[in-house]
C-alpha positions as CSV (number, residue, x, y, z in Angstrom):
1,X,0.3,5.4,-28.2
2,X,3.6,7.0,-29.1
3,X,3.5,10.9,-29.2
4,X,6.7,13.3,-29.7
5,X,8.9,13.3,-27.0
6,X,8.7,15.9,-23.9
7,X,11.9,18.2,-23.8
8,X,14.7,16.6,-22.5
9,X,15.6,19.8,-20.5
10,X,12.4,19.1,-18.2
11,X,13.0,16.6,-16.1
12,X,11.6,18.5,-12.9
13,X,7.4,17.9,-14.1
14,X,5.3,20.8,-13.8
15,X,3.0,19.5,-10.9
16,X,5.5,18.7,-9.2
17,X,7.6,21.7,-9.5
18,X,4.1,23.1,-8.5
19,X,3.8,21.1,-5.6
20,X,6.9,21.8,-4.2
21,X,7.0,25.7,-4.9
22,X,3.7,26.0,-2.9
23,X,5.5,23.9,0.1
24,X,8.1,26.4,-0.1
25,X,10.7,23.6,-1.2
26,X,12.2,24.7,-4.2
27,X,15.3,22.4,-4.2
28,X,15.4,18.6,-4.2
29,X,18.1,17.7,-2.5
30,X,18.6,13.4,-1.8
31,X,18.9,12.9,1.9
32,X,18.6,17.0,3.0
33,X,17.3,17.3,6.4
34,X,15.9,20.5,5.3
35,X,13.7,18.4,3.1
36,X,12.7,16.0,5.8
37,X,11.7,18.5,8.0
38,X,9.9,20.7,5.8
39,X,8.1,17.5,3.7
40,X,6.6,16.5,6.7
41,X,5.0,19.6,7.6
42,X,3.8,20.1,4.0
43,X,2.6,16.6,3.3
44,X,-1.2,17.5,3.3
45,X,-1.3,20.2,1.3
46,X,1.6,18.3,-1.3
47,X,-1.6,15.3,-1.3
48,X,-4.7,17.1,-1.7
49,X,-2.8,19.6,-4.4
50,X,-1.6,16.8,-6.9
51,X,-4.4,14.9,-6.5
52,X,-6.8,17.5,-7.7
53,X,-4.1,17.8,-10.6
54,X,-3.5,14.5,-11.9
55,X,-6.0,13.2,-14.3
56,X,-6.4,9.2,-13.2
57,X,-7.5,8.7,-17.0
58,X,-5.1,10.3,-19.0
59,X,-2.6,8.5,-20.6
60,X,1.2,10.6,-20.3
61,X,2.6,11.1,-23.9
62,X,5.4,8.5,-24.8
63,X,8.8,8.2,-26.4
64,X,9.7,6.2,-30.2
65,X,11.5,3.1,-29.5
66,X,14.5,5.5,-31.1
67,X,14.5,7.4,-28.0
68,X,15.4,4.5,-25.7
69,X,18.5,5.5,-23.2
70,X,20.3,1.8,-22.7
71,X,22.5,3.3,-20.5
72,X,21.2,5.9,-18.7
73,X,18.9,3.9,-15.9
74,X,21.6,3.7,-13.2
75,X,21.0,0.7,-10.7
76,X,19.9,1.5,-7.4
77,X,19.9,-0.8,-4.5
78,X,18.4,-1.1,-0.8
79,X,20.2,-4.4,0.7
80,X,21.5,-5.4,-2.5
81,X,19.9,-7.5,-5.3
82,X,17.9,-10.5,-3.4
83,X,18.4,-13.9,-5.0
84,X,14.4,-14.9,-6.0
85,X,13.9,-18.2,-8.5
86,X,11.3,-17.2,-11.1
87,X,10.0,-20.4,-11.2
88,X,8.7,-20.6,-7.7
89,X,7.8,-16.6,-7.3
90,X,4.7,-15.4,-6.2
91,X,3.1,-12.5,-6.4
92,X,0.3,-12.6,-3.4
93,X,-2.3,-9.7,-3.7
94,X,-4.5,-9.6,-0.9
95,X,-6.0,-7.3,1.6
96,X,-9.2,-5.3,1.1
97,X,-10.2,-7.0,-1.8
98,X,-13.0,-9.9,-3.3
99,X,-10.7,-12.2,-4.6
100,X,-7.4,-12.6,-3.6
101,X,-4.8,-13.8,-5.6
102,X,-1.4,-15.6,-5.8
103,X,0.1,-15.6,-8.9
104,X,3.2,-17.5,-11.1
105,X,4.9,-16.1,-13.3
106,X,3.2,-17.9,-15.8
107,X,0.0,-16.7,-15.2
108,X,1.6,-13.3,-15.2
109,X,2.3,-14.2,-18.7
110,X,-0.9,-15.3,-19.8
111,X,-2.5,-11.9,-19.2
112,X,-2.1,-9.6,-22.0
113,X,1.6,-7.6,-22.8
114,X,1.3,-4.0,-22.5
115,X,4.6,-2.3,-23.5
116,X,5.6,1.5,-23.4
117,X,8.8,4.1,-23.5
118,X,8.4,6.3,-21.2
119,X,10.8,8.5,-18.9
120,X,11.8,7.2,-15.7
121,X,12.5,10.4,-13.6
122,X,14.6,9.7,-10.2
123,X,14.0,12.8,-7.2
124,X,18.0,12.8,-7.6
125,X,18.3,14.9,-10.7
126,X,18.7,12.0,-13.2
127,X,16.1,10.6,-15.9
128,X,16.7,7.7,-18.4
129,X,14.5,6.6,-21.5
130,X,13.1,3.5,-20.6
131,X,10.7,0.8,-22.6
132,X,9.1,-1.2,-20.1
133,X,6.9,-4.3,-20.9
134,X,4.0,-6.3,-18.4
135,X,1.2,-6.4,-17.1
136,X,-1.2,-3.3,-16.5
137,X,-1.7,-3.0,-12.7
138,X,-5.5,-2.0,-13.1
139,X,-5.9,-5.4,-15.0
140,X,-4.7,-7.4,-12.1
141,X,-6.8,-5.0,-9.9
142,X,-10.0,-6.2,-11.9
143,X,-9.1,-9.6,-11.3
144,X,-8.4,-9.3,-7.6
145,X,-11.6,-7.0,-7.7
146,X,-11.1,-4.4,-4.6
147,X,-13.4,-3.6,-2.1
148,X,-15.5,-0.2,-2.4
149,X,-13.7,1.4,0.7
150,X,-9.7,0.5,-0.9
151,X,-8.2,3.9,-1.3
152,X,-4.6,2.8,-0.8
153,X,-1.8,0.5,-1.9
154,X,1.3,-1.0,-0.3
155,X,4.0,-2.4,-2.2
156,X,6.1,-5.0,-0.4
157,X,9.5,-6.3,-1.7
158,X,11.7,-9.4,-1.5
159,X,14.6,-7.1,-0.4
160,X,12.6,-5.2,3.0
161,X,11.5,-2.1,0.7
162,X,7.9,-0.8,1.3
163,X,5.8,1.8,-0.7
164,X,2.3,2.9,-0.7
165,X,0.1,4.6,-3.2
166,X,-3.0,6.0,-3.8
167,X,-5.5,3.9,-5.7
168,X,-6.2,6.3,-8.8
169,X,-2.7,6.0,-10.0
170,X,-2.2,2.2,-9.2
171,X,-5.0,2.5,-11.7
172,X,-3.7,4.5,-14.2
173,X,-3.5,3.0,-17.7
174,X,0.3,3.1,-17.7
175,X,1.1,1.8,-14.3
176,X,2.8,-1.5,-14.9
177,X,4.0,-4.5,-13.2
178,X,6.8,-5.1,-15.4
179,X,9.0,-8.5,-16.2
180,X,10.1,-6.9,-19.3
181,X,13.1,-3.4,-20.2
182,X,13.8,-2.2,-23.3
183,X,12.1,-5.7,-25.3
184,X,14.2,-7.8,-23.1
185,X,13.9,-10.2,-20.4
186,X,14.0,-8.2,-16.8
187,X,17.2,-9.1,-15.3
188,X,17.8,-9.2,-11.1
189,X,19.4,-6.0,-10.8
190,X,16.8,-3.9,-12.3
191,X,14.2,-5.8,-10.4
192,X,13.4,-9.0,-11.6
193,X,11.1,-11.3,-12.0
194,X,8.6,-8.3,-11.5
195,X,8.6,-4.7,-10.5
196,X,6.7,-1.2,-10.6
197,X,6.9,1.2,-13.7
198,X,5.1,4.0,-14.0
199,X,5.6,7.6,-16.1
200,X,2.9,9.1,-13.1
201,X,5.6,8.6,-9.9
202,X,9.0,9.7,-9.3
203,X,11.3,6.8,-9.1
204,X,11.7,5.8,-5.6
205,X,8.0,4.9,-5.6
206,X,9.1,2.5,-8.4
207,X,9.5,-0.3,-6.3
208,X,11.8,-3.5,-7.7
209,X,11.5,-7.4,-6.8
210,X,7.5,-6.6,-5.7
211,X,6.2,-10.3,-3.8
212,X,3.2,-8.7,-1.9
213,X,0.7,-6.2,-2.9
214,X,-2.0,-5.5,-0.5
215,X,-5.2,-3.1,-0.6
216,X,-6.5,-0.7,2.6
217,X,-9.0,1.8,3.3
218,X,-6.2,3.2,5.4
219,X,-3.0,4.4,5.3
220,X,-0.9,3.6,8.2
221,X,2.1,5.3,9.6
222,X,4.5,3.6,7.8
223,X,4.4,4.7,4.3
224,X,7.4,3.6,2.5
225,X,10.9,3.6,3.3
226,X,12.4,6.9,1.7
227,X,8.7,8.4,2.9
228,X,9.2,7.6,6.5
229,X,12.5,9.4,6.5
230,X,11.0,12.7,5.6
231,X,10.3,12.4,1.4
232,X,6.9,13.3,0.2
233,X,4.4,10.7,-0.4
234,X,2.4,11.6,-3.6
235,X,5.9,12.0,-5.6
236,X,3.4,12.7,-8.6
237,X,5.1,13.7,-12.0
């Protein structure tokens, strides 16, 4: 699936850039107020416009193993790196859905490797070349098989963190739940034994040491940490 490599000069995506222009939020700036204040009020409009743009289908060109950046993925942390043995994790996946499911590692494992390079892209200006390895999130989905009315997604962590998404890119092709970086095993401090990856969401939607993933019809007032303190929800790229 590799394709050339985007420009490294671009690491502000068109939709979002986009996105943001419209809003009349042309800066990006970690932590601003200004952000927080003008995010919230532009949240609907941020929603319905990159939804209408992303393409739930389409797969987001990647990178040649070549192009991997070892040391460009700089570690961020919530409440520090939470201590989790792999060999009594559980990832639970419940909520509206047919058939919930708690899985081992293990039977991660069993389901078929899907590995990719692709650009992880961070709101704070920074981007890093990254080859992530797992287990597509759609695949999981078709086991847990979600009920007709699911539109949303909330990511839980072992660590307190908390995301949402909408269901079209939890089912993109590319969205991962990954034990694997750069054809290695996925060590603590990048979130093992199993975290997000995705080249469709900026990376504080990426969320690390994932335990719980659960399925609604609605999407409550929290939305995800960073989100409740003003960021934009969609964070498409």
């Amino acid at each position: 699936m590799s394709q050339e490599p985007f420009d490294d000069t671009d690491l502000v995506p068109r939709r979002r850039f986009l996105t943001l222009a419209g809003a009349g939020l042309l800066t990006i700036g970690f932590g601003s107020l200004a952000e927080g204040l003008v995010g919230g009020l532009s949240e609907p409009f941020n929603q319905q416009v990159e939804s209408l743009i992303f393409k739930p289908q389409q797969p987001v060109p990647e990178f040649p193993i070549s192009a991997i950046e070892p040391d460009k993925l700089i570690i961020n942390s919530f409440r520090g790196t939470p201590a989790i043995a792999p060999e009594t994790y559980r990832l639970v996946i419940d909520g509206e859905v047919n058939n919930p499911l708690s899985l081992s590692m293990t039977d991660l494992q069993k389901i078929p490797l899907t590995s990719m390079v692709i650009r992880h892209v961070c709101v704070e200006g920074w981007a890093a070349i990254v080859q992530w390895g797992g287990v597509r999130l759609r695949d999981l989905m078709a086991i847990a098989q979600p009920s007709a009315q699911a539109k949303y997604v909330y990511f839980y962590s072992a660590d307190g963190y908390y995301e949402s998404w909408d269901i079209d890119s939890v089912m993109h092709p590319q969205t991962l739940m990954a034990y694997q970086k750069n054809g290695q095993p996925l060590t603590p401090e990048y979130g093992a034994p199993l975290r997000l990856a995705s080249p469709v969401k900026l990376g504080y939607k990426l969320s690390k040491w994932v335990t719980r993933i659960q399925l609604t019809s609605v999407l409550g007032q929290k939305r995800g940490y960073w989100e409740d303190l003003g960021y934009e929800w969609y964070a498409g790229i």
